[in-house]
MOPAC internal coordinates of N, CA, C and O (Angstrom, degrees):
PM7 1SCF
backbone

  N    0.0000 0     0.00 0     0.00 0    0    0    0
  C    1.4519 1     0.00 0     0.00 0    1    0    0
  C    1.5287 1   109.79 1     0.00 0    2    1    0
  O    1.2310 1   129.30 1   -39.00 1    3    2    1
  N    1.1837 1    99.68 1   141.00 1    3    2    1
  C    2.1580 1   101.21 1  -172.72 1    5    3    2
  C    1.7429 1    94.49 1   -75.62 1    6    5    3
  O    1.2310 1   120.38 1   -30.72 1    7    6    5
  N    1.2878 1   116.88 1   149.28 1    7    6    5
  C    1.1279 1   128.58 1   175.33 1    9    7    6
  C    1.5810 1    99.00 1    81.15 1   10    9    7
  O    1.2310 1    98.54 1   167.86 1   11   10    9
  N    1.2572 1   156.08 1   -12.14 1   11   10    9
  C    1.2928 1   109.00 1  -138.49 1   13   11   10
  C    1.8018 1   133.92 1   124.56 1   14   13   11
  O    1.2310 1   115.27 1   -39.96 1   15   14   13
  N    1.0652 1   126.58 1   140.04 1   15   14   13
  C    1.4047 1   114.20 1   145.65 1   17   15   14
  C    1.1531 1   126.13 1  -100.40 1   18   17   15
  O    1.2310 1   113.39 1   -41.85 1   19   18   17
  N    1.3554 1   130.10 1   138.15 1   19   18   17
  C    1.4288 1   143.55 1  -164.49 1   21   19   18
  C    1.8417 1   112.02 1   -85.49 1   22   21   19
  O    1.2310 1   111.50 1   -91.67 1   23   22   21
  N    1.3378 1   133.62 1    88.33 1   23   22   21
  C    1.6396 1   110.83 1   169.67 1   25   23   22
  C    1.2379 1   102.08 1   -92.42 1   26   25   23
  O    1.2310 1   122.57 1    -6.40 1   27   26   25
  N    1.1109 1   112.67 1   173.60 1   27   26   25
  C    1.7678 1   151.22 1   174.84 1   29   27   26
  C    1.5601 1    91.28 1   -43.92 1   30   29   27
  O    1.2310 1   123.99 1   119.69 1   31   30   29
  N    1.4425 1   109.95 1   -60.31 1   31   30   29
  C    2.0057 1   101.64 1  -158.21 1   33   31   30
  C    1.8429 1    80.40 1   -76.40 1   34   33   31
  O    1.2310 1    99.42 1   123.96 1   35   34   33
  N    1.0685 1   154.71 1   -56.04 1   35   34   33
  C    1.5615 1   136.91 1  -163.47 1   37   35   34
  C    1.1941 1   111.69 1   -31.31 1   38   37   35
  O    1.2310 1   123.50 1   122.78 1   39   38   37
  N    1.6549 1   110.90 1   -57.22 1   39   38   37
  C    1.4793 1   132.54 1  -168.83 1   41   39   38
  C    1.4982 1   109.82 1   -66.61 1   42   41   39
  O    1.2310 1   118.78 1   141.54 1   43   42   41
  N    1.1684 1   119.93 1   -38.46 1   43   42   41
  C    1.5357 1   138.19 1   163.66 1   45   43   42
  C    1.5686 1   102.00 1   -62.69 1   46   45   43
  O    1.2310 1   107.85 1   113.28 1   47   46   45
  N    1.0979 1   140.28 1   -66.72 1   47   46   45
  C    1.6136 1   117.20 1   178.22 1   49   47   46
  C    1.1542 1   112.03 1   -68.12 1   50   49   47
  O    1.2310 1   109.07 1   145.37 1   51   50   49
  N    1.3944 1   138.08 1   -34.63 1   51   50   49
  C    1.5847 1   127.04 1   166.21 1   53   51   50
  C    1.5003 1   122.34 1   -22.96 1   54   53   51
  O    1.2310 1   137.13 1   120.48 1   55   54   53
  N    1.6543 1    84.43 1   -59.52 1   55   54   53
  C    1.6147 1    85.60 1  -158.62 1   57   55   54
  C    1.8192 1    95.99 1   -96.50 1   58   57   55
  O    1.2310 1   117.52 1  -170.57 1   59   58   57
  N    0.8718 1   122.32 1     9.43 1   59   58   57
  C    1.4420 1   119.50 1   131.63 1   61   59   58
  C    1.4570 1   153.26 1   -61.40 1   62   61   59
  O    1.2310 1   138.91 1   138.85 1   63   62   61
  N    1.4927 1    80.93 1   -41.15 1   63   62   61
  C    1.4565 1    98.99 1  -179.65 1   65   63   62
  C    2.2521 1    98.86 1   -71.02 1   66   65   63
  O    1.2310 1   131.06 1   138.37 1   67   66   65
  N    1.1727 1    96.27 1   -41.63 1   67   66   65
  C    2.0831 1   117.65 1   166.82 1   69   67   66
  C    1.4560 1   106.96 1   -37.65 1   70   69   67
  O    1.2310 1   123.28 1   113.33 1   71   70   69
  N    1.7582 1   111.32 1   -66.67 1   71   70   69
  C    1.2182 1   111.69 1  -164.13 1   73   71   70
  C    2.0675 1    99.61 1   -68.90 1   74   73   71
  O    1.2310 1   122.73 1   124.19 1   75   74   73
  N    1.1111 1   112.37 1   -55.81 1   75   74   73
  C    1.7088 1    88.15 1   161.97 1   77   75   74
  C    0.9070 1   137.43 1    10.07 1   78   77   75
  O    1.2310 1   134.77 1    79.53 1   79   78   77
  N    1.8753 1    89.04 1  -100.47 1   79   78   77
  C    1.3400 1   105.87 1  -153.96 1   81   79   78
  C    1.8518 1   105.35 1   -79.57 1   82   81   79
  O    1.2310 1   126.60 1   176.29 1   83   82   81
  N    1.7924 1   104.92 1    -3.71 1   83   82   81
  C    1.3838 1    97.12 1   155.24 1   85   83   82
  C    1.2709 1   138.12 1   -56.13 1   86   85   83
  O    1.2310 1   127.47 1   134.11 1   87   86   85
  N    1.7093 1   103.24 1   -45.89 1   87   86   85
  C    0.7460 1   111.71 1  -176.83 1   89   87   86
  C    1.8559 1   136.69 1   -93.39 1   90   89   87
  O    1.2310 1   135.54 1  -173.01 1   91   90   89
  N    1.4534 1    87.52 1     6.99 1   91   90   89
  C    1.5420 1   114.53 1   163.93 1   93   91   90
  C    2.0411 1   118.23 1   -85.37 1   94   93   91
  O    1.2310 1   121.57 1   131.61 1   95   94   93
  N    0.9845 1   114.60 1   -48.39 1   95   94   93
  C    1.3442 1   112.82 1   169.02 1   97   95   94
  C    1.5929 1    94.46 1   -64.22 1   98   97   95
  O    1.2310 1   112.68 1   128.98 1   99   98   97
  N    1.3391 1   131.43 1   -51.02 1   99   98   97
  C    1.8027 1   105.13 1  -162.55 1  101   99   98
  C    1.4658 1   102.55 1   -46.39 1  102  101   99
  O    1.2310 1   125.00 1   112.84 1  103  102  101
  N    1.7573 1   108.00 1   -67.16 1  103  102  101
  C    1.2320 1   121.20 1   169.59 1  105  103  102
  C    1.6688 1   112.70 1   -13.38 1  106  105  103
  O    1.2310 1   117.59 1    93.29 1  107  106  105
  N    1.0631 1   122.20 1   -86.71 1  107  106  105
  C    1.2649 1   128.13 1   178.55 1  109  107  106
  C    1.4091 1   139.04 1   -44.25 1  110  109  107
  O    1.2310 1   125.34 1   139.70 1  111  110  109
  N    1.7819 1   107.35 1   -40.30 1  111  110  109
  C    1.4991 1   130.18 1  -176.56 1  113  111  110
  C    1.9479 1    78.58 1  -110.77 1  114  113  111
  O    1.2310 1   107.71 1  -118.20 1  115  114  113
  N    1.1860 1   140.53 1    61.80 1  115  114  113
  C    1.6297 1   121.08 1   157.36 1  117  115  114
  C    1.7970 1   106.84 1   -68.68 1  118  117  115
  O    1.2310 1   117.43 1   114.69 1  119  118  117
  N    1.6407 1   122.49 1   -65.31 1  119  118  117
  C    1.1029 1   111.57 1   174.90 1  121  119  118
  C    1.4929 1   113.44 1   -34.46 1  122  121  119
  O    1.2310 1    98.43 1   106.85 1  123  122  121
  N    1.2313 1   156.25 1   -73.15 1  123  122  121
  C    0.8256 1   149.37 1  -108.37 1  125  123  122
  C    1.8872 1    97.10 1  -117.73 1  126  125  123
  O    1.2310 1   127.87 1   170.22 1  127  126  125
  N    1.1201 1   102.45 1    -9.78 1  127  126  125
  C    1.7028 1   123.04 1   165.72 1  129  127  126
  C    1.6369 1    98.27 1   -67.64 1  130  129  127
  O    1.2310 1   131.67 1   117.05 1  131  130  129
  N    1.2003 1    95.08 1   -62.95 1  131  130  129
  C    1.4933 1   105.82 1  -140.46 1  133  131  130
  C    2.1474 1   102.91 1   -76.58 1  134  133  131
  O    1.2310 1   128.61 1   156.45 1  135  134  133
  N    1.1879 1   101.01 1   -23.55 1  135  134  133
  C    1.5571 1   126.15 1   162.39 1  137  135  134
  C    1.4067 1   121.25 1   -44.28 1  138  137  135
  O    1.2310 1   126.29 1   120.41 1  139  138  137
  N    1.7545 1   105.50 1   -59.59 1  139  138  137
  C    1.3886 1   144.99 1   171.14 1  141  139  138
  C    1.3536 1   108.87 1   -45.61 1  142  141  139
  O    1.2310 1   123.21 1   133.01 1  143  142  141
  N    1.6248 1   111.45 1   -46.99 1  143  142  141
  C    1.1556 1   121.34 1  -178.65 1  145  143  142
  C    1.8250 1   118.62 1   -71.96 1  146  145  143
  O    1.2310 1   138.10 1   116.91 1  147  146  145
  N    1.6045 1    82.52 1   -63.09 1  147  146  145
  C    1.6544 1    96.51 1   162.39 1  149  147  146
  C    1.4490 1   120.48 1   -18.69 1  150  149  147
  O    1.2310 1   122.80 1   117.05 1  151  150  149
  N    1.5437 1   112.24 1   -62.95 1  151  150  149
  C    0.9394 1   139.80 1  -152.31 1  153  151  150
  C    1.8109 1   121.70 1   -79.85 1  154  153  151
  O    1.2310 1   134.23 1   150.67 1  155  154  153
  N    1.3515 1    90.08 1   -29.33 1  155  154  153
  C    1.7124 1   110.30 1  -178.37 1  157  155  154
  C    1.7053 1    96.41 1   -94.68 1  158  157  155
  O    1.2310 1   109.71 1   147.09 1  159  158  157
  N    1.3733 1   136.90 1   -32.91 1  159  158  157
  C    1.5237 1   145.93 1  -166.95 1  161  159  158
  C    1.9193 1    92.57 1   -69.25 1  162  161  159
  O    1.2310 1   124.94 1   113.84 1  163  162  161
  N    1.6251 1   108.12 1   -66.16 1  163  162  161
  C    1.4726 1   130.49 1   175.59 1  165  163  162
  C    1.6644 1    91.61 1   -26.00 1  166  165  163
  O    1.2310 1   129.10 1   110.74 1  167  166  165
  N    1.0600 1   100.08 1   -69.26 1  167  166  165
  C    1.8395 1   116.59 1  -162.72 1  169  167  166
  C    1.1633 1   106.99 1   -39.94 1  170  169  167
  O    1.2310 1   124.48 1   102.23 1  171  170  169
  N    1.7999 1   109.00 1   -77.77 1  171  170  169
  C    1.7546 1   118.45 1   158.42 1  173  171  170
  C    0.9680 1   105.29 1   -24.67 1  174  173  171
  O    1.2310 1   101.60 1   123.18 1  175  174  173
  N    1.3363 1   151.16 1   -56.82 1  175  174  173
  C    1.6771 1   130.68 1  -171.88 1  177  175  174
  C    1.0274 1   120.67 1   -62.36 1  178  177  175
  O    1.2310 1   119.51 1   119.35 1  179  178  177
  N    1.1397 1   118.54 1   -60.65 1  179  178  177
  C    1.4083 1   138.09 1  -166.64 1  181  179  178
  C    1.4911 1    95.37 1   -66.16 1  182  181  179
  O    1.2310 1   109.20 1   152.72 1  183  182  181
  N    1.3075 1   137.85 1   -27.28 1  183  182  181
  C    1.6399 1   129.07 1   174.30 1  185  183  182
  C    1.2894 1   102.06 1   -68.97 1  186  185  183
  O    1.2310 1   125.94 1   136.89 1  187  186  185
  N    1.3020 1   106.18 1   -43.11 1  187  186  185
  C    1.9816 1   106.43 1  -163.08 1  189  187  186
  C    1.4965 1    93.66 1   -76.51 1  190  189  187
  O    1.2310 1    96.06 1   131.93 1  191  190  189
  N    1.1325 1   159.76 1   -48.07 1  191  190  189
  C    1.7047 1   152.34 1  -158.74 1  193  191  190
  C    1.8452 1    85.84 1   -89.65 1  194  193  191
  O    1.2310 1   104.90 1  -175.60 1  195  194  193
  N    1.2269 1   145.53 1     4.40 1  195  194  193
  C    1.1618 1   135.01 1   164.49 1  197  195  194
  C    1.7408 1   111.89 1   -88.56 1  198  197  195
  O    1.2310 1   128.75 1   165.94 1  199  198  197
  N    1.7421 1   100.75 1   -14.06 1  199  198  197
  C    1.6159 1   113.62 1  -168.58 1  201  199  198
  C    1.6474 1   105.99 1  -141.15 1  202  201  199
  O    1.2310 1   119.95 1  -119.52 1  203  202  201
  N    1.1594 1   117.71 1    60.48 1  203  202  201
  C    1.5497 1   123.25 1  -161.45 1  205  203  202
  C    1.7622 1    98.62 1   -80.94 1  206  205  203
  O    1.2310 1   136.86 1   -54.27 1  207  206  205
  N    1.6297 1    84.95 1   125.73 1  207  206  205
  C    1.9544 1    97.28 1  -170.17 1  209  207  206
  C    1.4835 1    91.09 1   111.06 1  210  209  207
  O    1.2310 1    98.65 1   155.46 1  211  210  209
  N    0.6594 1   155.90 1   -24.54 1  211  210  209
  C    1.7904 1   136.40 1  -148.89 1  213  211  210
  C    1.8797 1    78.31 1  -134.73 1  214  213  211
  O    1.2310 1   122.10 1   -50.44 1  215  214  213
  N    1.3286 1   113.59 1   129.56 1  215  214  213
  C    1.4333 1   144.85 1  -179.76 1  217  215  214
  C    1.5632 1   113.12 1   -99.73 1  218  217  215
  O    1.2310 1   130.36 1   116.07 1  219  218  217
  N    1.4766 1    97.62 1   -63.93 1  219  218  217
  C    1.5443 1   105.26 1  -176.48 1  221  219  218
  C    1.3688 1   104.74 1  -133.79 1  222  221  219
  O    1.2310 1   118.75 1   -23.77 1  223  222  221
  N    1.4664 1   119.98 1   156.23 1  223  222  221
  C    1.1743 1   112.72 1  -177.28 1  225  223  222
  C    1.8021 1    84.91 1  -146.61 1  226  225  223
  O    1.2310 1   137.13 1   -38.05 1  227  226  225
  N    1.8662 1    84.43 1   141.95 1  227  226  225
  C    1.2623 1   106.06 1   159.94 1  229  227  226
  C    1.3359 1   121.88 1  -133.45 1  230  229  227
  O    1.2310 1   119.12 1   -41.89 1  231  230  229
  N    1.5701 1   119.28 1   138.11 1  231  230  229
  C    1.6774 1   112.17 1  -157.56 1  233  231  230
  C    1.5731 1    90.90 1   -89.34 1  234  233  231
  O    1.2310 1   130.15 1   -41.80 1  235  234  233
  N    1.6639 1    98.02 1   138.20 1  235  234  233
  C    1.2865 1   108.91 1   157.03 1  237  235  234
  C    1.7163 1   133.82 1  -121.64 1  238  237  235
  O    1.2310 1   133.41 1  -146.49 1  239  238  237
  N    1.7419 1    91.68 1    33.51 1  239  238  237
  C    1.4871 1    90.68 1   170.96 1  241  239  238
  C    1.5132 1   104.14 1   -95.68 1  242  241  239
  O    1.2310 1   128.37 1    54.62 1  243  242  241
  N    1.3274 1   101.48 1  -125.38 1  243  242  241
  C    1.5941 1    97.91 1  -140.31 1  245  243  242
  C    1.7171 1    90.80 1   -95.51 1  246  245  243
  O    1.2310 1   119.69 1  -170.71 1  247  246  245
  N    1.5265 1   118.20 1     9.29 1  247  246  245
  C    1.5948 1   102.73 1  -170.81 1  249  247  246
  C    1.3241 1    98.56 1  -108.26 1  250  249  247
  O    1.2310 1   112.30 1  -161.64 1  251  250  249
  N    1.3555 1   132.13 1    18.36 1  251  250  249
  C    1.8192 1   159.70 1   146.80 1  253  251  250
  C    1.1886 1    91.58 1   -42.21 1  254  253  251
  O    1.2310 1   110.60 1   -66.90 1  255  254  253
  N    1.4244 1   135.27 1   113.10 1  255  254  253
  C    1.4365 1   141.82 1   147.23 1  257  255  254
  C    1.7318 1   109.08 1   -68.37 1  258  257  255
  O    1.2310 1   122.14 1   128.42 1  259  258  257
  N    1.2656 1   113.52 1   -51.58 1  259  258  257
  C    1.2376 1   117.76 1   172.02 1  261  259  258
  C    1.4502 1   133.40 1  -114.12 1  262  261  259
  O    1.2310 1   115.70 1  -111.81 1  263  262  261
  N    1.0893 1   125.78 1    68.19 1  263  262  261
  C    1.6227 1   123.53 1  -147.14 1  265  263  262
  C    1.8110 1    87.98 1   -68.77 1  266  265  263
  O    1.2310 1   104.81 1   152.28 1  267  266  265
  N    1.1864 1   145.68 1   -27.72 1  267  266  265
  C    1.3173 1   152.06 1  -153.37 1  269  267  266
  C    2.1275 1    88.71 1   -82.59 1  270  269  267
  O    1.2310 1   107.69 1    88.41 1  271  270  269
  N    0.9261 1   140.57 1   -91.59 1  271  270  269
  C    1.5310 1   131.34 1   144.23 1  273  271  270
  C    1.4023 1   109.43 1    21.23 1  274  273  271
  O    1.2310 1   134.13 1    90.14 1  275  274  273
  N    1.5308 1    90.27 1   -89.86 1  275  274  273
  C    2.0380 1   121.45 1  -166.30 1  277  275  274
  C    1.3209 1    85.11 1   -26.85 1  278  277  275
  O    1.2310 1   115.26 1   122.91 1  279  278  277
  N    1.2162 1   126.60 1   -57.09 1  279  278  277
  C    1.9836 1   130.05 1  -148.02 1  281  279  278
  C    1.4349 1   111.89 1   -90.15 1  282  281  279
  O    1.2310 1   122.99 1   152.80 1  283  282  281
  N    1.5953 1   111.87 1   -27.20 1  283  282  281
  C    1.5427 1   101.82 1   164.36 1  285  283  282
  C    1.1475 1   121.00 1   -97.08 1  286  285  283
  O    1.2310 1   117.10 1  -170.55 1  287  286  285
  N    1.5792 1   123.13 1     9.45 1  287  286  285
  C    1.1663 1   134.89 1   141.96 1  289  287  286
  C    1.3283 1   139.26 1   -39.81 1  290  289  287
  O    1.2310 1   132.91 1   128.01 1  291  290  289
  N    1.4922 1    92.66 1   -51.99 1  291  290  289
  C    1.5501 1   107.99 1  -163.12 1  293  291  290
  C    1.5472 1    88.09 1   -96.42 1  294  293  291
  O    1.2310 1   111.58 1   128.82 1  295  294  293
  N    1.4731 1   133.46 1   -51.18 1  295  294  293
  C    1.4691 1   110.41 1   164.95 1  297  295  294
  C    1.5307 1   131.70 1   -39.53 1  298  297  295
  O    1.2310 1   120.03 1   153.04 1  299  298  297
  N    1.0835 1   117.55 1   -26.96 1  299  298  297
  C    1.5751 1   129.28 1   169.40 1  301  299  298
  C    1.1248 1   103.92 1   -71.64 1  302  301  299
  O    1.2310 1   113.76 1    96.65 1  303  302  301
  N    1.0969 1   129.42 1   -83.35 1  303  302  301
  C    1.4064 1   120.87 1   160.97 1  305  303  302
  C    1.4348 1   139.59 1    -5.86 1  306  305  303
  O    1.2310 1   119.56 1   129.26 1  307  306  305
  N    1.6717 1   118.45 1   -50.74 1  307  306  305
  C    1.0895 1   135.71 1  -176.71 1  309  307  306
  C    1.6994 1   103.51 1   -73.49 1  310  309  307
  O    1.2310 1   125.50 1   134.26 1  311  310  309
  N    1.7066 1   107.04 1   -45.74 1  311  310  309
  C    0.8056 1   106.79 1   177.95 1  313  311  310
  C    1.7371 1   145.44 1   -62.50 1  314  313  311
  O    1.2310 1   131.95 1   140.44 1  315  314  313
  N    1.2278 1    94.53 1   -39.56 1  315  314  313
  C    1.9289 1   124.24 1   170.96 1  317  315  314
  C    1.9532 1   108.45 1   -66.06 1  318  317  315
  O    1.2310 1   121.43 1   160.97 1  319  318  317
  N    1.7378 1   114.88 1   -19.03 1  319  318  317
  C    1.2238 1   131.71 1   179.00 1  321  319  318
  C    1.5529 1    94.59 1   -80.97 1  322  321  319
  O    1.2310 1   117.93 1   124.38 1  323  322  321
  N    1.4024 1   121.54 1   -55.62 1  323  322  321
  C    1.6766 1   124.84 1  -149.42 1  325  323  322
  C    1.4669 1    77.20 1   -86.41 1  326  325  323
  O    1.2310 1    99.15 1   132.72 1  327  326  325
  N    1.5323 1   155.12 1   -47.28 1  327  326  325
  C    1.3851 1   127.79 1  -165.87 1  329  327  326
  C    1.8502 1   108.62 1   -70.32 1  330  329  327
  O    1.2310 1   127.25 1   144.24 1  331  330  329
  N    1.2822 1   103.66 1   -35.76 1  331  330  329
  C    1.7315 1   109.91 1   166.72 1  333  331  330
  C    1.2041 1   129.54 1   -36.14 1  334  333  331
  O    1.2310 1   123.54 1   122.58 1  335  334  333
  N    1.4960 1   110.81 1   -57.42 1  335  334  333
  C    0.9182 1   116.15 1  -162.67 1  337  335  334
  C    1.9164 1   115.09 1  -108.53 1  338  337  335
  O    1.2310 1   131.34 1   156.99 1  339  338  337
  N    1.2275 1    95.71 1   -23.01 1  339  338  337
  C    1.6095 1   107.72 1   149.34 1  341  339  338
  C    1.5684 1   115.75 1   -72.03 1  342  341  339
  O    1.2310 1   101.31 1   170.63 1  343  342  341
  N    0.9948 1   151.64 1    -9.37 1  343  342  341
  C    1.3757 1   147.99 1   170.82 1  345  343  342
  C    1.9404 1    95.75 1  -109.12 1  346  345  343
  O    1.2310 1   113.56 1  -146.31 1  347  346  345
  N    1.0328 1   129.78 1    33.69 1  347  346  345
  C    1.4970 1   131.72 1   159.26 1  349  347  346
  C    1.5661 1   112.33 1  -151.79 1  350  349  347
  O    1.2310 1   128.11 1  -154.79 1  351  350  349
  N    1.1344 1   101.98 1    25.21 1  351  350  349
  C    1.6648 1   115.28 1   176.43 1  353  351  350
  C    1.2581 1   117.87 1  -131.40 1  354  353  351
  O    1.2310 1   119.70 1  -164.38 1  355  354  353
  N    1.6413 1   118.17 1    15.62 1  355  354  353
  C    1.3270 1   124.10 1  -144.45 1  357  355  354
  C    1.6747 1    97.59 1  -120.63 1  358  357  355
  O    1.2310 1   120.10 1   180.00 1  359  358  357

């Protein structure tokens, strides 16, 4: 087998060794986390007041891997919105 054989405890320190050093750069880089964040939220706004009425968008041309998903998506979606916002209008 290429690489190796894989057990349970390998895969278990891997993604240990992952959650770490994940959680060592946040630790370390937080400003520059928390910026990142800033920065992508800013964006989201500024897209949605560029498209006022449209909330979420999901593409359904041709760069849709799954347009079958995409659509019970956005019905889920639609749906979990109309119990929201119908149970605070009541």
């Amino acid at each position: 087998m290429p690489g190796g054989i894989w057990r349970l405890r390998d895969i278990m320190d891997y993604e240990l060794i992952i959650s770490n050093a994940t959680l060592e750069v946040h630790l370390t880089r937080r400003e520059d986390f928390l910026r990142g964040v800033g920065d992508h939220g800013d964006g989201a706004v500024k897209q949605g007041h560029s498209r006022p009425g449209q909330y979420w968008m999901i593409n359904t041309d041709s760069t849709q891997n799954d347009p079958v998903v995409a659509t019970r998506l956005a019905y889920l979606m639609r749906d979990i919105m109309w119990r929201f916002i119908g149970s605070h209008t009541e």
